[in-house]
TORKOL-4160 file (C-alpha; in steps of 0.2 Angstrom, whole numbers, padded with zeros to 4 digits, m for minus):
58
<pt num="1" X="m0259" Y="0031" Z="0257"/>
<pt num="2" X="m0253" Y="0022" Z="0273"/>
<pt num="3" X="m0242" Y="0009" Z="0269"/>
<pt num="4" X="m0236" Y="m0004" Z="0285"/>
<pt num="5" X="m0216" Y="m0007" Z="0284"/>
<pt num="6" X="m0217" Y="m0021" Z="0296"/>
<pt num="7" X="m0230" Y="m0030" Z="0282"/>
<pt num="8" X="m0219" Y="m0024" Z="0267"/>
<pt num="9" X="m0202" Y="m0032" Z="0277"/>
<pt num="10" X="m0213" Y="m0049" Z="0280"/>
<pt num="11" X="m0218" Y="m0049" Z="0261"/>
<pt num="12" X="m0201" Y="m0047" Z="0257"/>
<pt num="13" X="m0193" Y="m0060" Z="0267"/>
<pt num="14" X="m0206" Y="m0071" Z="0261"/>
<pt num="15" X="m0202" Y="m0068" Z="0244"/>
<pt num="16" X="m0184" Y="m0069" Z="0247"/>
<pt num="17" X="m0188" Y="m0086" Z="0255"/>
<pt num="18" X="m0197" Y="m0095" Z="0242"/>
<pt num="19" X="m0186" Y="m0088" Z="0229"/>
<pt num="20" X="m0171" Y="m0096" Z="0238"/>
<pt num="21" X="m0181" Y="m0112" Z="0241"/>
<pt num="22" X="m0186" Y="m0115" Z="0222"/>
<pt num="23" X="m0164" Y="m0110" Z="0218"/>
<pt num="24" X="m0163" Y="m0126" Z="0232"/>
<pt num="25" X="m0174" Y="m0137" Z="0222"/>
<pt num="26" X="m0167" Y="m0131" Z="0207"/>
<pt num="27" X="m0149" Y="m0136" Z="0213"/>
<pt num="28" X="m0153" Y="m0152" Z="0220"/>
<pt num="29" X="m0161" Y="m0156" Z="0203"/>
<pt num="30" X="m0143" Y="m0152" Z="0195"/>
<pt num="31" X="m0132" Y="m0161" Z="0209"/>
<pt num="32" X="m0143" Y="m0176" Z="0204"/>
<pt num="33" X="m0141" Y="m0176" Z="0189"/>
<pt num="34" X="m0123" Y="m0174" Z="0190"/>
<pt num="35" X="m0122" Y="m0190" Z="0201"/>
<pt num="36" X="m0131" Y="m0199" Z="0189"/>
<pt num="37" X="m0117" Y="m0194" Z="0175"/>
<pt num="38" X="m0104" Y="m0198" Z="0187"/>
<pt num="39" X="m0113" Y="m0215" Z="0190"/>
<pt num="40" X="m0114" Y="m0218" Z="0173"/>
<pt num="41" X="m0096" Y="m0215" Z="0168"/>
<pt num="42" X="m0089" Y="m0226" Z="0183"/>
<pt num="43" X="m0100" Y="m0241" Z="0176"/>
<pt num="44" X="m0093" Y="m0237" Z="0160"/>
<pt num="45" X="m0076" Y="m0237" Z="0167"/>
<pt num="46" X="m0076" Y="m0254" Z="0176"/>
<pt num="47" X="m0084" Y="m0262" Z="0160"/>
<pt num="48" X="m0068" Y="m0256" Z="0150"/>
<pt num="49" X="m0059" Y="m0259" Z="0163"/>
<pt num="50" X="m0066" Y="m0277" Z="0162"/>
<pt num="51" X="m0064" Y="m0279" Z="0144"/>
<pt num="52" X="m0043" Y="m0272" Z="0146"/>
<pt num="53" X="m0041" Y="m0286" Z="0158"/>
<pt num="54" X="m0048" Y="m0299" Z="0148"/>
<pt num="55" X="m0039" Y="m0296" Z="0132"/>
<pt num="56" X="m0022" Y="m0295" Z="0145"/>
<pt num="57" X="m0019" Y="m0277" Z="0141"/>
<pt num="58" X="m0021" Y="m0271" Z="0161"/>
């Protein structure tokens, strides 16, 4: 059985490629959601940040 390197090295870059590419996505997913949480949190912040200042207690 012949077997072509050069085609078994292109096959594997490919792979390698889309396996990095969908990690990418996969990461980008998390980073948003992160930023989301992070988001989140500030608005709660400045909303009992709000409520401290009100009541005199800032």
């Amino acid at each position: 059985m012949r077997y072509d390197m050069c085609k078994a090295l292109r096959d594997w870059e490919a792979d390698i490629r889309k396996e990095s590419a969908e990690e990418i996505k996969q990461k980008d997913a998390e980073i948003e959601q992160k930023e989301a949480e992070i988001e989140d949190l500030e608005k709660e912040n400045a909303l009992l940040r709000a409520k401290l200042e009100a009541a005199g207690l800032s």
